[in-house]
C-alpha positions in Angstrom: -0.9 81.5 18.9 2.2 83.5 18.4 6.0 82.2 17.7 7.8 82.0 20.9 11.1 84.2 21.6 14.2 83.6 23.6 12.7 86.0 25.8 9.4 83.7 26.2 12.1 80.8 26.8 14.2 82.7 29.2 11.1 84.1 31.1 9.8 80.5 31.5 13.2 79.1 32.5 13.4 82.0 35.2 9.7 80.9 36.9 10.7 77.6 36.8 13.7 78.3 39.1 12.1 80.2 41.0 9.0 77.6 41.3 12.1 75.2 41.9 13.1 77.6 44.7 16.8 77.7 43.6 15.6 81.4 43.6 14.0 82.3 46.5 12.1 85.1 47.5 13.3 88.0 48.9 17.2 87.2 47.8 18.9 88.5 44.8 18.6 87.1 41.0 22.1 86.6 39.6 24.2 89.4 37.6 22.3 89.5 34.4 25.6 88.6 32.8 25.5 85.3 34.5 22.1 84.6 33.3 23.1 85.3 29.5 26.2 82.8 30.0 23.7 80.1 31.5 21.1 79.9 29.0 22.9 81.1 26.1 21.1 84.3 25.6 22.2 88.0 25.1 22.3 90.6 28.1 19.8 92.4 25.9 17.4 89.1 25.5 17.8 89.1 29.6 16.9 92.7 30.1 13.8 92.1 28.6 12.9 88.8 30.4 13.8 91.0 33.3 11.5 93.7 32.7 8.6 91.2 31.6 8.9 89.1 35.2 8.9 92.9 36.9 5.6 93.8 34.7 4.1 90.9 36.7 5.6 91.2 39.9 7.7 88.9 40.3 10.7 90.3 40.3 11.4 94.4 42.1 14.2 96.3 42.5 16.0 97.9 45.2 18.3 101.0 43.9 21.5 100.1 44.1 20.9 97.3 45.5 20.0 94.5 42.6 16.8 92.7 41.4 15.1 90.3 43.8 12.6 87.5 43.6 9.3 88.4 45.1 7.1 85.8 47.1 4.0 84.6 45.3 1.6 86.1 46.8 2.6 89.7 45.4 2.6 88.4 41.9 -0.2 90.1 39.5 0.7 87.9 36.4 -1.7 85.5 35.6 0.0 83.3 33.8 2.5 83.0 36.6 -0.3 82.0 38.9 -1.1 79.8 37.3 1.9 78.2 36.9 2.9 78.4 40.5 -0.3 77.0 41.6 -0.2 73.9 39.2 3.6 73.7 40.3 2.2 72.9 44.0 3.5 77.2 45.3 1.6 79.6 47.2 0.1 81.8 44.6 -1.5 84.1 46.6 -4.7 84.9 48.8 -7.4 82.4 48.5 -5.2 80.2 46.4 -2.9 78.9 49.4 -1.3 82.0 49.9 1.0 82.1 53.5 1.5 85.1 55.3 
């Protein structure tokens, strides 16, 4: 198995707030700035743990608008699965998915 990377870290820390739900789907993700203070990361390091959590889904944009958290259920990632559904979330259909 590979070395982890801050952006492994901050990726994990992310899901795990959102899993916590002091993110919560469908509201905005804080200014990336304000993620970099909190876990003592660059903007750049955020960026990238950004556009990982979009790769799998959970997180989209809206132009102009900001990033936002997306429910469960529209995640592709299966590591984040995963992890949601051993966290106790809705990960999607046939895995206790609502809607």
């Amino acid at each position: 198995m590979g070395r982890r990377t801050l952006v492994d870290d901050l990726v994990d820390g992310l899901l795990t707030e959102i899993l916590d739900e002091k993110l919560l789907p469908h509201n905005p993700i804080p200014p990336e700035a304000d993620i970099a203070k909190a876990y003592g990361v660059s903007r750049l390091t955020v960026r990238e743990a950004l556009k990982a959590l979009r790769a799998q889904n959970i997180l989209y944009v809206k132009a102009g608008r900001g990033t936002f958290v997306n429910p469960t259920d529209n995640w592709t990632g299966l590591d984040a699965i995963f992890k949601a559904a051993s966290h106790g979330n809705a990960a999607g259909p046939g895995l206790g998915g609502a809607d």
